[in-house]
C-alpha positions in Angstrom: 9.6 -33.7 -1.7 13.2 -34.4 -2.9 13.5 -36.5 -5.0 16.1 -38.8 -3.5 13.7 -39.0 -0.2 11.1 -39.4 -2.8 12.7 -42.8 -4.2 14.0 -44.0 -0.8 10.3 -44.8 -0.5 9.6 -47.0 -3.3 10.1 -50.9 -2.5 13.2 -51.9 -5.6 13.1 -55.5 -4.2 10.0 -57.2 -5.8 8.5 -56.2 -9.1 5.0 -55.0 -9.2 1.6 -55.8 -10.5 0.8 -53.0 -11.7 -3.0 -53.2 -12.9 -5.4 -55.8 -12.7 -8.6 -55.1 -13.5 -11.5 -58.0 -14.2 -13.0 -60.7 -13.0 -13.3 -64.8 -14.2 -16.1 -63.4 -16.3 -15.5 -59.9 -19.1 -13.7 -56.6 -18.5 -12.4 -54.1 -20.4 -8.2 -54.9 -20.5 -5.9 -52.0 -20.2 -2.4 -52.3 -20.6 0.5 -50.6 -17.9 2.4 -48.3 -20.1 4.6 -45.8 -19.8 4.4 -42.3 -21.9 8.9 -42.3 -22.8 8.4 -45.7 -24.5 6.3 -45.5 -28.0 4.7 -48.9 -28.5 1.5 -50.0 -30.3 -1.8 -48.4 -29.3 -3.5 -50.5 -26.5 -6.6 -51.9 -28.5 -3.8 -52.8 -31.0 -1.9 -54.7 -28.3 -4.5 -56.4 -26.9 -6.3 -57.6 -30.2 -2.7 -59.0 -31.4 -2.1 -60.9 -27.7 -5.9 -62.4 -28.2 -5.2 -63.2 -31.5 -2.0 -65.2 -30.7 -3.6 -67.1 -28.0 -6.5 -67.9 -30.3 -4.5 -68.9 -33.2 -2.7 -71.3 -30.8 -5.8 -72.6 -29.4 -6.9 -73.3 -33.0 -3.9 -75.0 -34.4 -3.5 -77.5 -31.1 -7.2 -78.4 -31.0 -8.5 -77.5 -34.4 -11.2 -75.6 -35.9 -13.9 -77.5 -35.1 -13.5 -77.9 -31.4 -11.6 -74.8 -30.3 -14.4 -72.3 -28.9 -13.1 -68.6 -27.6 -15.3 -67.7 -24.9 -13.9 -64.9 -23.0 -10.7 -62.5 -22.4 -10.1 -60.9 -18.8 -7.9 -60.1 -15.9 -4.7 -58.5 -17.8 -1.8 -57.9 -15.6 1.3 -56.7 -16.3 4.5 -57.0 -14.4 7.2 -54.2 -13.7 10.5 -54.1 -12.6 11.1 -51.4 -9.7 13.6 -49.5 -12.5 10.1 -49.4 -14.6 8.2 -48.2 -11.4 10.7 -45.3 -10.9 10.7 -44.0 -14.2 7.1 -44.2 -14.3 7.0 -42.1 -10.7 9.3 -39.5 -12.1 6.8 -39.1 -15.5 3.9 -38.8 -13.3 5.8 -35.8 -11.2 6.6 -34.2 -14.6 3.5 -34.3 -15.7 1.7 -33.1 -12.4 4.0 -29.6 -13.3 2.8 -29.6 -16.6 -1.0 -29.9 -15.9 -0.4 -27.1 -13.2 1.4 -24.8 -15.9 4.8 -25.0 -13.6 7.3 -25.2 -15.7 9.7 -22.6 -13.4 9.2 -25.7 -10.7 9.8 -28.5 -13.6 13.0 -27.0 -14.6 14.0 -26.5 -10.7 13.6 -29.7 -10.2 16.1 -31.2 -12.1 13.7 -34.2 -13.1 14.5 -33.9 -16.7 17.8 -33.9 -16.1 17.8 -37.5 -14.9 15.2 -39.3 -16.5 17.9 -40.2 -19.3 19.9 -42.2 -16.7 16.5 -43.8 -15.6 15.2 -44.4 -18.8 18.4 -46.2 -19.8 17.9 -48.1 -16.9 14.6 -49.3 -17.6 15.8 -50.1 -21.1 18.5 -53.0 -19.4 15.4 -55.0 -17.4 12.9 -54.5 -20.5 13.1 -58.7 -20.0 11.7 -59.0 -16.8 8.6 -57.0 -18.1 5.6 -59.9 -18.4 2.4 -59.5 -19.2 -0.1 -62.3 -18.3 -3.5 -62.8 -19.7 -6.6 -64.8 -18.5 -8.4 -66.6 -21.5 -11.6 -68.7 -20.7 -12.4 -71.4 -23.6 -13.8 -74.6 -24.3 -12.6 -77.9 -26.6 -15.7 -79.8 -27.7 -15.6 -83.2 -27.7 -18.2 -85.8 -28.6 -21.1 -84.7 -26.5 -19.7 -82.3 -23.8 -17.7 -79.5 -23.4 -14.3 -79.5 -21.6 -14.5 -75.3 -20.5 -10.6 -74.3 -19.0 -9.4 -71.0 -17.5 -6.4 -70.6 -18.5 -3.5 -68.2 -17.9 -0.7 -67.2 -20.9 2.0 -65.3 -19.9 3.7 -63.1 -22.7 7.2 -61.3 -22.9 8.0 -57.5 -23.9 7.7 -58.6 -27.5 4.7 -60.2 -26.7 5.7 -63.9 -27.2 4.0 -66.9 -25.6 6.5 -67.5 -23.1 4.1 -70.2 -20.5 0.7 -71.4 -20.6 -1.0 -72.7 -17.1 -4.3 -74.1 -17.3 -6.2 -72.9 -13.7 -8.9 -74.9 -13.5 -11.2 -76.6 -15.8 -14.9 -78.4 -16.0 -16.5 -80.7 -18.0 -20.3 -80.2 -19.0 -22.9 -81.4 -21.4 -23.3 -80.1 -25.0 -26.9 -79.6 -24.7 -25.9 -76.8 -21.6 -23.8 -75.1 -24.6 -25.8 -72.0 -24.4 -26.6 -71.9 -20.8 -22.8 -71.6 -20.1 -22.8 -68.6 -21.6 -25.5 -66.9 -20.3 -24.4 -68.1 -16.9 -20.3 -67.1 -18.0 -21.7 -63.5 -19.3 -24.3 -62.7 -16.7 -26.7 -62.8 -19.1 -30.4 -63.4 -18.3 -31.6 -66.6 -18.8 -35.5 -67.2 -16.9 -36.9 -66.3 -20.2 -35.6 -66.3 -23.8 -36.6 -62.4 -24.5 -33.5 -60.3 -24.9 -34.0 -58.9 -21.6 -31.4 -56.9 -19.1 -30.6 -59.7 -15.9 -32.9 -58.9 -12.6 -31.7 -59.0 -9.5 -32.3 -62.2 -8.3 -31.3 -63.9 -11.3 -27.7 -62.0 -10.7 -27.9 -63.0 -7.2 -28.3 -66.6 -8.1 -25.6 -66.5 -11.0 -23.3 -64.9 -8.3 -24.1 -67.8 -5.4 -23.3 -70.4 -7.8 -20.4 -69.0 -9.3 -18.8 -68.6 -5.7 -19.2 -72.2 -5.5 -17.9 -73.1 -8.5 -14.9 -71.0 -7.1 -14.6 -73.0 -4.1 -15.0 -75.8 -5.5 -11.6 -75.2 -8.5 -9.7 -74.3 -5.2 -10.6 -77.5 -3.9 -10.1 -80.1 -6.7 -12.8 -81.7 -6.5 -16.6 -82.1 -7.2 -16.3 -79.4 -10.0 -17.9 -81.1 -13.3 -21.3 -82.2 -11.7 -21.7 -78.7 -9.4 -21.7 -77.2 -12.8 -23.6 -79.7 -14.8 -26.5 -79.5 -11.7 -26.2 -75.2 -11.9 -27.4 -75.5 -15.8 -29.5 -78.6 -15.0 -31.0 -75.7 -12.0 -30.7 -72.9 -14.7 -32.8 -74.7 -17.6 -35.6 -75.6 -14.4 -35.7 -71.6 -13.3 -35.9 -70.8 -17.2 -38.9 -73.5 -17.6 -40.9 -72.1 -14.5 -39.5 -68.6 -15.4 -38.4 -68.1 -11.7 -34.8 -68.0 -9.4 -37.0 -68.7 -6.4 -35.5 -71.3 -4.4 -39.1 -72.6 -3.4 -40.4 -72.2 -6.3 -37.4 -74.2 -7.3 -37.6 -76.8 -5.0 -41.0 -77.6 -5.3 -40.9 -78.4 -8.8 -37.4 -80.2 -9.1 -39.4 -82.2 -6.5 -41.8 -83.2 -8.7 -40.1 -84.1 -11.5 -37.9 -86.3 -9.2 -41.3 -87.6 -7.4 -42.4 -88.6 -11.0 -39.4 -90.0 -12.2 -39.5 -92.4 -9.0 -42.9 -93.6 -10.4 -42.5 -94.3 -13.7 -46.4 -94.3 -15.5 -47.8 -93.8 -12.2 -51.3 -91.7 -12.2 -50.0 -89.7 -9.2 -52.5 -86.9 -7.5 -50.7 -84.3 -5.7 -52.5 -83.3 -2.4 -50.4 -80.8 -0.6 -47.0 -79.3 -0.4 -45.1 -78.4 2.6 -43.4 -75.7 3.1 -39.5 -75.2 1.9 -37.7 -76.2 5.3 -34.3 -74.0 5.9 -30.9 -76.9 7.6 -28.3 -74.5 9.7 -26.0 -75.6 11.6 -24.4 -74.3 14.6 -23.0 -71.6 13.4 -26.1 -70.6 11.4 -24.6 -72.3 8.5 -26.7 -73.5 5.7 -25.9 -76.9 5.2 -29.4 -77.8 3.1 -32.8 -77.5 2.4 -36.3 -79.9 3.0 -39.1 -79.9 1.1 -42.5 -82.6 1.5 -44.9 -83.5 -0.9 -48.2 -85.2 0.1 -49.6 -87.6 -2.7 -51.2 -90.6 -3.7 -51.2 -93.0 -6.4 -54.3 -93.9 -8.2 -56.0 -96.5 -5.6 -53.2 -96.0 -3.0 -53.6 -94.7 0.3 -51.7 -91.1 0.9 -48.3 -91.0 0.9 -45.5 -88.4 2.3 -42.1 -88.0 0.3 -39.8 -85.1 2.1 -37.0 -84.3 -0.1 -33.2 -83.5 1.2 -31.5 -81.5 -1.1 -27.8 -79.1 -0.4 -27.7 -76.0 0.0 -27.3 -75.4 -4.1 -30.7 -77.4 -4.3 -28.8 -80.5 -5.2 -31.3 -83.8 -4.7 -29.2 -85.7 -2.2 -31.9 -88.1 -0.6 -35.6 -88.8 -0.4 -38.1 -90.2 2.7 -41.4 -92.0 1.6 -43.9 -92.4 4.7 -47.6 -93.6 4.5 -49.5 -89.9 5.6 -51.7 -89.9 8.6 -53.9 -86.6 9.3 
């Protein structure tokens, strides 16, 4: 392909994000670079970009309160003068790894990749690099966790800092947060590889908490009840959302009775809510008990669709 037709091609009217690799949770970062400019090694670079953000971190909220939790989602913006230069480096080196140099030198490429380098050089301001950094600021007796986005120059100077979202949760959910931020498995306390369905749950709930940042709102106690859920599937040793269910039911049944001597006859089964459009919108669950001298009694417990107790129906029980 000629070159000219070659670079007719390339869109020159937005820059480009170039690589983004990761997700809120912990990647591997890799850098966009070009092989005709030598700069620092990339585990350099990105050690000396954490370290800047950390040290920042550490001198506005101090030592004691500042805690680095994560590092992910690198991207790096180009100018279309960068993309070109980088196209015409990849051509070169696509005749050099097929041992063409007669077709290198016919092609003239490094004849102009001077005037393109020099042009790259001008618009080495408008490259930006942009780093996601997920931390948390103790405070008295919770945990203010933020994502949070810092955008850095060509010299790799802060040049912005925008917080995406935050949450605030209990200190006592300290090291649930991480397991839950890490993927880490967390039904047991053995130093165990995650299963399935504890990804699967750690996945539902973190989709939520997605939504949920998007939407403003409702954010601190979704994440509070996902560890609250978390420590009950790490007491019972189980994800299951029956298995769930029927024990955050009675634990609430018992906190509703206070010293009670309660006898638990029967449970019911774990009763699936859709909507029209086969939505789930929440879950029912009934327990049959009685009190000590009391007749039978039948509590069905509403929860959401995240198992969140939202209301409860007390009836006398009639075989």
């Amino acid at each position: 392909m000629a070159l000219e037709n070659y670079f007719s091609q390339l869109n020159t009217t937005t820059s480009l994000k170039c690589w983004t690799l990761g997700s809120i949770f912990i990647l591997l970062l890799f850098s966009c670079i070009t092989p005709h400019e030598p700069i620092e090694t990339i585990d350099k670079s990105i050690v000396s970009r954490e370290k800047m953000i950390e040290d920042t971190l550490r001198e506005k909220y101090g030592e004691d309160h500042y805690i680095s939790l994560a590092f992910g989602q690198l991207t790096v913006y180009k100018p279309p003068s960068f993309q070109q230069l980088d196209s015409l480096y990849a051509i070169k080196q696509d005749y050099i790894e097929n041992d063409d140099l007669r077709g290198l030198h016919q092609s003239g490429i490094e004849d102009i990749i001077p005037g393109y380098r020099a042009q790259a050089q001008n618009d080495i301001d408008q490259v930006k690099y942009e780093l996601e950094h997920i931390f948390g600021v103790k405070n008295t007796d919770s945990i203010r966790v933020m994502h949070t986005y810092f955008t850095f120059n060509h010299s790799d100077e802060i040049q912005s800092i925008s917080n995406l979202y935050d949450y605030i949760i209990h200190e006592k959910y300290e090291e649930l947060h991480q397991k839950y931020l890490y993927g880490y498995h967390f039904t047991t306390n053995r130093d165990l590889y995650i299963s399935k369905s504890e990804n699967e749950f750690l996945e539902l709930f973190k989709q939520r908490e997605w939504e949920l940042a998007q939407q403003k709102k409702g954010l601190d106690s979704f994440m509070n009840h996902t560890f609250s859920l978390m420590k009950l599937a790490q007491k019972i040793n189980s994800v299951d959302f029956r298995t769930l269910a029927k024990f955050s039911s009675i634990e609430k049944l018992k906190s509703l009775h206070p010293g009670a001597s309660i006898t638990i006859e029967e449970f019911g089964e774990l009763m699936m809510l859709e909507n029209a459009n086969d939505q789930i919108i929440g879950y029912e669950f009934k327990i049959i008990w009685k009190a000590e001298g009391a007749s039978l009694k039948a509590t069905t417990f509403s929860f959401s669709p995240f198992l969140k107790h939202k209301s409860y129906i007390t009836q006398d029980y009639e075989n």
